[in-house]
PAVOBA-119985 format. One line per 10 residues: number of its first residue (from 0); their letters; for each residue x, y, z of C-alpha. Coordinates in Angstrom, 2 decimals. Example, Ala and Ser with C-alpha at 12.3 -4.5 7.8 and 13.67 -1.06 7.14 Angstrom:
REM residues 2
0 = AS = 12.30,-4.50,7.80 ~ 13.67,-1.06,7.14 $
***
This chain:
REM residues 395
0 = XXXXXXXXXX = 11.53,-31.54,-4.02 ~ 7.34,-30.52,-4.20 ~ 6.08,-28.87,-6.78 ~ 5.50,-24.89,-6.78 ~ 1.82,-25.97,-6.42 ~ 2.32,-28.19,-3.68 ~ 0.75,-28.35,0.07 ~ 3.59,-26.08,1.32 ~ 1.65,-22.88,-0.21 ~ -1.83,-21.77,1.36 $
10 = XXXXXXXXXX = -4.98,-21.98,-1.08 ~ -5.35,-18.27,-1.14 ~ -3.28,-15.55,-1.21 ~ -3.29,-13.26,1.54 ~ -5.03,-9.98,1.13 ~ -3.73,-7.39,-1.00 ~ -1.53,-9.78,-2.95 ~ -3.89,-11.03,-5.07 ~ -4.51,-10.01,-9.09 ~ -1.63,-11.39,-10.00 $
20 = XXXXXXXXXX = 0.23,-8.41,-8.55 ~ 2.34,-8.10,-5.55 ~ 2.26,-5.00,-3.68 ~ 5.18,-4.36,-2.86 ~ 8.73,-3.47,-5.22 ~ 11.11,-5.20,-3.44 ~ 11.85,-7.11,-0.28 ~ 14.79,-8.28,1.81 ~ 15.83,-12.29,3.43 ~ 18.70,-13.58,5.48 $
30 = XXXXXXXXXX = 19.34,-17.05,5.22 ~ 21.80,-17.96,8.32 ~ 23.13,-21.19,7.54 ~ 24.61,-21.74,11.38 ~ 21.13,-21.85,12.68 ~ 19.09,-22.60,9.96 ~ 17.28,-19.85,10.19 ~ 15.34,-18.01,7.44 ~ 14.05,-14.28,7.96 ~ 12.05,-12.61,5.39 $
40 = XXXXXXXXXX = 11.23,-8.51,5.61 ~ 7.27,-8.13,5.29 ~ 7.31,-7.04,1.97 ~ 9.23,-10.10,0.48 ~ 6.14,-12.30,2.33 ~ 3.72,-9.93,-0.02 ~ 5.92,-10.23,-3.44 ~ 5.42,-14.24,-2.62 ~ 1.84,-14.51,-2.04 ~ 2.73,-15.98,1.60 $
50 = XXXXXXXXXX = 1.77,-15.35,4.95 ~ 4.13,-14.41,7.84 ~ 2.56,-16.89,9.51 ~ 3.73,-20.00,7.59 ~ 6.84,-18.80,7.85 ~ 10.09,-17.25,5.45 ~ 11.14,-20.10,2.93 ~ 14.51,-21.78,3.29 ~ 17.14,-21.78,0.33 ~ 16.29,-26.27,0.03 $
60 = XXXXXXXXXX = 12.52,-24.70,-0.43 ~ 12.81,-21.76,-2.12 ~ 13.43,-23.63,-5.79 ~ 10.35,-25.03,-5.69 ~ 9.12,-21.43,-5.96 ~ 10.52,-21.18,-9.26 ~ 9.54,-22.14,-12.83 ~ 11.15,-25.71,-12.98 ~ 13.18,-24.45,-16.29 ~ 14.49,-21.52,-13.71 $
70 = XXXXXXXXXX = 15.60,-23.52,-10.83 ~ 19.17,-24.26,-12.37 ~ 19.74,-20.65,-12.29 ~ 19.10,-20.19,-8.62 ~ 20.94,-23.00,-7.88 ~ 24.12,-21.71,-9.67 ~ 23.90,-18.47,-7.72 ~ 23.67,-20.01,-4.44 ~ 26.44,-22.51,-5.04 ~ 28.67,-19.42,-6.07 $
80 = XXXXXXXXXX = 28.34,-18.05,-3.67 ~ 28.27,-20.50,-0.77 ~ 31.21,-22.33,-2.67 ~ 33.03,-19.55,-4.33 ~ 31.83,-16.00,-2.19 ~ 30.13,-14.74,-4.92 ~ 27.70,-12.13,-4.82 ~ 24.16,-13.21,-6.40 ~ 23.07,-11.24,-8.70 ~ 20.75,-12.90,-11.52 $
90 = XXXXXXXXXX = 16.69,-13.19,-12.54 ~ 13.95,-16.12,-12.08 ~ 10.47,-16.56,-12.39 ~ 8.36,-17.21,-9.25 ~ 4.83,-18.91,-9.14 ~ 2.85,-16.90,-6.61 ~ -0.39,-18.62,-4.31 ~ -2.67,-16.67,-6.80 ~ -0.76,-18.37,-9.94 ~ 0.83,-15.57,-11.06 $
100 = XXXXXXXXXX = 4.38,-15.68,-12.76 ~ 6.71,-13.01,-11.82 ~ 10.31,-12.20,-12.72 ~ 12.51,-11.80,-9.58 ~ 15.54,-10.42,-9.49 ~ 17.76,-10.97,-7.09 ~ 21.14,-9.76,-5.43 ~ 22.94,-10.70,-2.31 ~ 26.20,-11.17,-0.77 ~ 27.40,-13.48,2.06 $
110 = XXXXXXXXXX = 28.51,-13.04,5.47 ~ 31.83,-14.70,6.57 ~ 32.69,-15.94,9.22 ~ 36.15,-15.47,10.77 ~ 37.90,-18.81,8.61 ~ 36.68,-17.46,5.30 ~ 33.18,-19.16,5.02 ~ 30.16,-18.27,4.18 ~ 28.19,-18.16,7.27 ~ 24.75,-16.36,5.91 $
120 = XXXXXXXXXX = 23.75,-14.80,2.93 ~ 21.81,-11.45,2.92 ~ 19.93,-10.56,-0.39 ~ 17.38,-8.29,-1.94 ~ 14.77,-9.43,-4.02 ~ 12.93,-6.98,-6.25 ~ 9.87,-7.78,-8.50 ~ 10.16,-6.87,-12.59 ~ 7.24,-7.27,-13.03 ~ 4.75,-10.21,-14.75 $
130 = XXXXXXXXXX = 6.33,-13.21,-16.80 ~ 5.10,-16.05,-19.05 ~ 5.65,-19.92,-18.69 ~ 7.64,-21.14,-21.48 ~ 11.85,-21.54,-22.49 ~ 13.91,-19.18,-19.63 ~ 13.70,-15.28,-20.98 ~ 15.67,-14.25,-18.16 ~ 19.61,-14.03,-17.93 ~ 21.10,-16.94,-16.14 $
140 = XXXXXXXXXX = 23.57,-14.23,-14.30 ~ 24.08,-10.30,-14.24 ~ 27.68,-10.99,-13.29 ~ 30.03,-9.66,-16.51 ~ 32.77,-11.85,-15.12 ~ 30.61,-15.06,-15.93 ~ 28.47,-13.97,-18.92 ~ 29.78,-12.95,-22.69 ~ 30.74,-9.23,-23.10 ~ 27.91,-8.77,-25.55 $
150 = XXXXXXXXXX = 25.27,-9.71,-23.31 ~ 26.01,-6.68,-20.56 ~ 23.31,-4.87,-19.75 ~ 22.74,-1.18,-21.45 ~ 24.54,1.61,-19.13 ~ 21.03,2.66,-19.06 ~ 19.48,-0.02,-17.97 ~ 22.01,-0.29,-14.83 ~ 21.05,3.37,-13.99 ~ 17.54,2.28,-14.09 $
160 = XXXXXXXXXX = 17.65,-0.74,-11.79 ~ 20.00,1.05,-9.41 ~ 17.68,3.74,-8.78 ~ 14.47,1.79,-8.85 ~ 16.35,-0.46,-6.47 ~ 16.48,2.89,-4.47 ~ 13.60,3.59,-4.06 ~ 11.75,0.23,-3.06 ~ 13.94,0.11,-0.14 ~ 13.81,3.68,0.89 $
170 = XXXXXXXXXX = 10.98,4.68,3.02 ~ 7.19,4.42,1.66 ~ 5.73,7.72,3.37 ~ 5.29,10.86,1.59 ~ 4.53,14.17,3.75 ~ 4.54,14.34,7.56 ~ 4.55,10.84,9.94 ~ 3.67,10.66,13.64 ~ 5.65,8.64,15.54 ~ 4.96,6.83,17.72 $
180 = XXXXXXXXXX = 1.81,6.73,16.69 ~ 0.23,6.07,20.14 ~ 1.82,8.46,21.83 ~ 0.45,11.66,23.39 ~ 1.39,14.65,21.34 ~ 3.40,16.17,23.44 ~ 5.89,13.25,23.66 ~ 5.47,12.17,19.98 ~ 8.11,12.83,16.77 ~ 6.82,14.57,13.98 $
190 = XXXXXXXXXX = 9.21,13.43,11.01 ~ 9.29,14.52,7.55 ~ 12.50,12.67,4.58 ~ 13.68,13.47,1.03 ~ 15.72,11.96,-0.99 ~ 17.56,14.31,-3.46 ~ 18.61,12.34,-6.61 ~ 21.79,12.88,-8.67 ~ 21.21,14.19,-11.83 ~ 22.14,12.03,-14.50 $
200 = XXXXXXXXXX = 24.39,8.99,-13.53 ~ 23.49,5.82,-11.41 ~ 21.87,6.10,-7.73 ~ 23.97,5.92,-5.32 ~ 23.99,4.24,-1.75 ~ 21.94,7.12,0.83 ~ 19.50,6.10,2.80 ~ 17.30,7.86,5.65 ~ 14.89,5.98,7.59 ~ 12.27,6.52,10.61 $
210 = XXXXXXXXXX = 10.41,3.55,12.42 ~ 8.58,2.97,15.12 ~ 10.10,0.57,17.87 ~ 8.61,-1.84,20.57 ~ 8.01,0.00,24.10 ~ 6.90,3.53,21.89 ~ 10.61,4.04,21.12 ~ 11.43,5.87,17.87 ~ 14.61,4.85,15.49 ~ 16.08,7.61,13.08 $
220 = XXXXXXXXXX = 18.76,7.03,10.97 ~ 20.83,8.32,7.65 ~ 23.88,7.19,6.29 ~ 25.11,6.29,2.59 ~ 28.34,3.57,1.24 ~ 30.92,4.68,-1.29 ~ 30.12,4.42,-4.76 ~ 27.28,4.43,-7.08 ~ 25.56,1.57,-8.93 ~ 23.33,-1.24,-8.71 $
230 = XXXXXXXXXX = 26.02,-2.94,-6.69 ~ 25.83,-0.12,-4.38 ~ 22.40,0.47,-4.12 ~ 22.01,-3.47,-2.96 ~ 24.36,-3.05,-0.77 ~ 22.53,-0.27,0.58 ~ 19.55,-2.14,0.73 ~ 20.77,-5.07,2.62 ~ 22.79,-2.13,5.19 ~ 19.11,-0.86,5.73 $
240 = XXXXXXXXXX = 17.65,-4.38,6.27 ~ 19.96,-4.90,8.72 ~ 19.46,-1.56,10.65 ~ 15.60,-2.07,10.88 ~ 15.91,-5.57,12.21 ~ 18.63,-4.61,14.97 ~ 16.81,-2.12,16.03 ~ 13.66,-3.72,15.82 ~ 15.36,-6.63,18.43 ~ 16.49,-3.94,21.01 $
250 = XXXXXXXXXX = 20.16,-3.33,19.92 ~ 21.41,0.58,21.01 ~ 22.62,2.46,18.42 ~ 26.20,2.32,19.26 ~ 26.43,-2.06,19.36 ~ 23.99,-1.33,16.37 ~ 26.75,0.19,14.47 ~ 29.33,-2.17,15.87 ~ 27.75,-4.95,14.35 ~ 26.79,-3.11,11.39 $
260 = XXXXXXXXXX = 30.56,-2.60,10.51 ~ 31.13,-6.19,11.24 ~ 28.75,-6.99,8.43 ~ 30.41,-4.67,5.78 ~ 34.09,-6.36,6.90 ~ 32.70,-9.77,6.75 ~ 31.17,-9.13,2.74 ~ 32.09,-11.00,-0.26 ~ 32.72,-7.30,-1.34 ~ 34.23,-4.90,1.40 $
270 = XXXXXXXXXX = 32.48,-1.75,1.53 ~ 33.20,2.02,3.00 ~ 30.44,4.07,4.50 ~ 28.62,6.50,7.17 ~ 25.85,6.55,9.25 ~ 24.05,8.21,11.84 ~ 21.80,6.55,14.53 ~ 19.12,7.47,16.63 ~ 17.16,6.65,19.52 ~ 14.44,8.43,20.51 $
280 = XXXXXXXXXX = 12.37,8.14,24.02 ~ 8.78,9.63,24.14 ~ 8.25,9.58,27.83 ~ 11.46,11.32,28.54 ~ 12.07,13.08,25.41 ~ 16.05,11.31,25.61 ~ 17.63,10.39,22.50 ~ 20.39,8.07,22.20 ~ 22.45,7.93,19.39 ~ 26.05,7.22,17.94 $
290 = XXXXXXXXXX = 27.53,8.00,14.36 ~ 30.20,6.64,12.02 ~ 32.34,8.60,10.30 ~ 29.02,11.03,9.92 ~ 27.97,14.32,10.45 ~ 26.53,14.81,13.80 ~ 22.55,15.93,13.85 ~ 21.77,19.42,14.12 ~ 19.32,20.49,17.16 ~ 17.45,23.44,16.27 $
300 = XXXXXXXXXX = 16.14,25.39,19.32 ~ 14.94,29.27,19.61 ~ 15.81,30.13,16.56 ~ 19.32,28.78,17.09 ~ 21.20,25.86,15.66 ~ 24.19,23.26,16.69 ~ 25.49,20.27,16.06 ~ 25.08,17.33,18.61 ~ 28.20,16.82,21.10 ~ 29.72,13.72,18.91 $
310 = XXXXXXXXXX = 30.44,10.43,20.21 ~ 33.41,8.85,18.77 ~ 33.09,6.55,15.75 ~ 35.37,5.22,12.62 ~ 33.62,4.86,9.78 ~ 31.87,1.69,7.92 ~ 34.36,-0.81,6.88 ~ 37.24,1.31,7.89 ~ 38.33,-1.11,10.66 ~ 37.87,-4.43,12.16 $
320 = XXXXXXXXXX = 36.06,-4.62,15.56 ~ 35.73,-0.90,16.13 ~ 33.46,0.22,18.99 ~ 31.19,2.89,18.81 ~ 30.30,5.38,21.83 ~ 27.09,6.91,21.98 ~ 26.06,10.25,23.70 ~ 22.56,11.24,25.09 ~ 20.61,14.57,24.33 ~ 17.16,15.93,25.77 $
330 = XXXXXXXXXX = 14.40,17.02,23.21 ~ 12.50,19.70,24.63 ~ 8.72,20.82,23.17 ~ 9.68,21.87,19.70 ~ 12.86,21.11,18.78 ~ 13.79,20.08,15.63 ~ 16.33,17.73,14.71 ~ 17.79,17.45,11.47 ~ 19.94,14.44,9.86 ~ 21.40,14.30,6.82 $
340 = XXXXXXXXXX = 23.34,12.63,4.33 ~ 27.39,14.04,3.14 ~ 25.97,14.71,-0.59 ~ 23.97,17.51,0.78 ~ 25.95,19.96,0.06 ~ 29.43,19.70,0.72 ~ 31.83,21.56,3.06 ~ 29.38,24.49,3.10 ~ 26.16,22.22,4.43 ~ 26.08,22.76,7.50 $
350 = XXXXXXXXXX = 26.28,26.91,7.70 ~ 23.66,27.16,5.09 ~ 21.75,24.55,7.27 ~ 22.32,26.46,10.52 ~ 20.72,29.90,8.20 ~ 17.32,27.94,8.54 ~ 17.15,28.41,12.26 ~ 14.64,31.50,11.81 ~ 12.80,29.59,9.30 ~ 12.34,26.09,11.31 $
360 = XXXXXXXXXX = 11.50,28.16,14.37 ~ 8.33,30.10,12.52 ~ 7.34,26.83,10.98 ~ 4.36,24.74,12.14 ~ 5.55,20.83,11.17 ~ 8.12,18.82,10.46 ~ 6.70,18.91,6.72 ~ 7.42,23.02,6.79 ~ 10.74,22.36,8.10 ~ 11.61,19.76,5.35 $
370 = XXXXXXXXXX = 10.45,22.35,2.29 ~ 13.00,24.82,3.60 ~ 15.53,22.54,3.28 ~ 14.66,21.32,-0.16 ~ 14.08,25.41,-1.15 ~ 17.53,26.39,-0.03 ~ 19.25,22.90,-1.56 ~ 16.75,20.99,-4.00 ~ 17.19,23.71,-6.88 ~ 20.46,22.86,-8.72 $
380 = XXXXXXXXXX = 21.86,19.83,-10.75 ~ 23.41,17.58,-7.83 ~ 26.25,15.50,-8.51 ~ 25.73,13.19,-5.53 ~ 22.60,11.88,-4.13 ~ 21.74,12.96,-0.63 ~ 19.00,12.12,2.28 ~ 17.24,14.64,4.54 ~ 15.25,13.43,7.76 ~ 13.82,15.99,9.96 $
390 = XXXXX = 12.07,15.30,12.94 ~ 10.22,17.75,15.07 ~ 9.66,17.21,18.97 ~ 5.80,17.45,20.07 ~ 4.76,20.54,21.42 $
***
């Protein structure tokens, strides 16, 4: 096996990842091990040092990565889990191109296939920051079922890696975003998210998310899994992963959630949850779009509001090879759509939402739109996390 300085990494790192310092938090790999394929999310290229263009590592290359006193403890995890189902969940130390050591941790489940075995694995890898060289300062697993009682992490500290967890995978904008952002005006999304934290106890497993598509489409999308936790949040992560690259390939929302639920039934761990996707057209101002078990957007138009028409959809997990339906809906010049998460506010969300109407229709952005929805439900200790996306048709 080469060494972590070998030929296989570039002389230089690329830009922005040098200092010894990635850029980015966290980032996000499938390893499908009926292809052979490896993909890497762009920010796990930039926690590594490595260019897209050589390429996301495989699991036979990704030890030589590590600090050679590390590598037993990746390949532990990975045999658990290919062997055993496992979920990963442990630490190493990385060499970067630039030399710098980092501690990595990282958590990941895999996919089955239908006779039990693992088929891919799906993980999150999140940066801790810098290490040194030297006798393994890292736990060899996070897992209390394999590690001594004493050694469990602070409850604390699991509130602390669940939310920071959070919010490296959540999106990176702050304030208003254009999309697409080649699009005329009149034909483009103005979009403006929150995430409203719990007060208190561990993160839990929202998410909201707006990205631009191939062909000038538009995705938009909120949803959340049961529970709370840095179990949770990772599987949250991985959810999101996997709703950026389907869309990314094409997939319509509705086969997007089909195969979406798949994922959650085929986990080591079986999860419940609810989402919302979107489509959005700019040259005919259509969008496209199919739930799960969620609450259907709310169209705000002349001072009115209503819920979408829903298509029918079971939630997450809930059962094996459901099908999703998706409806269609026409955005006219300045209407504002508004998705959110259940943790809102309860049974009473979406009346209070439907009082903005007067509010949304005076306001000028997207951003406008967004700070009347944190004034009327960002003021009060929230027991639940909850996600607010709102997106505002060009005018």
């Amino acid at each position: 096996m080469p060494s972590p300085l070998s030929a296989n990494r570039p002389a230089t790192a690329p830009p922005g990842g040098g200092g010894g310092a990635p850029g980015p938090r966290a980032g996000s790999a499938e390893w499908n091990f009926l292809t052979d394929e490896a993909l890497w999310s762009e920010e796990l290229f930039e926690l590594f040092g490595r260019r897209p263009a050589e390429g996301a590592l495989t699991l036979d290359e990704l030890p030589s990565w590590l600090l050679p006193q590390d590598t037993p403890v990746l390949t532990a995890m990975i045999t658990g889990c290919l062997v055993d189902g496992r979920p990963i969940d442990g630490e190493f130390r990385i060499v970067r191109t630039d030399g710098a050591v980092r501690r990595i941790h990282m958590m990941g489940e895999p996919v089955l296939d239908p006779d039990g075995c693992a088929a891919s694995l799906w993980a999150v890898l999140r940066d801790l920051g810098a290490a040194r060289r030297g006798p393994v300062e890292v736990p060899a697993t996070r897992d209390p079922a394999h590690r001594p009682r004493s050694a469990a992490a602070p409850r604390a500290e699991q509130h602390r890696l669940a939310a920071e967890l959070q919010e490296a995978v959540l999106p990176p904008w702050r304030g208003a975003l254009r999309l697409p952002q080649c699009a005329p005006s009149a034909g483009a999304l103005e979009v403006a998210g929150h995430h409203l934290a719990a007060a208190g106890g561990p993160a839990g497993g929202d998410w909201y998310d707006a990205l631009e598509l191939p062909g000038g489409r538009t995705l938009l999308t909120a949803g959340g899994l049961a529970g709370r936790g840095v179990a949770t949040a990772s599987a949250m992560a991985m959810l999101l992963g996997a709703v950026r690259g389907m869309a990314v390939s094409g997939a319509e929302p509705g086969p997007l959630l089909g195969w979406l639920n798949h994922l959650l039934e085929a986990s080591a761990q079986p999860a419940l949850g609810t989402a919302v996707c979107c489509r959005y057209e700019p040259d005919s101002g259509t969008l496209l779009w199919s739930r799960a078990g969620h609450p259907a957007p709310l169209l705000f138009r002349d001072g009115t509001a209503r819920a979408l028409r829903q298509p029918e959809g079971v939630p997450l997990g809930a059962v094996a090879d459901a099908a999703y339906t998706q409806s269609e809906e026409h955005l006219r010049p300045g209407d504002v759509l508004l998705l959110h998460t259940e943790g809102l506010a309860g049974g009473t969300c979406e009346e209070r939402l439907r009082g903005l109407a007067p509010r949304f229709a005076a306001a000028t952005g997207a951003q406008e739109c967004l700070r009347a929805v944190l004034e009327e439900f960002g003021g009060r200790q929230r027991e639940d996390d909850a996600c607010v996306l709102v997106a505002r048709a060009g005018s």
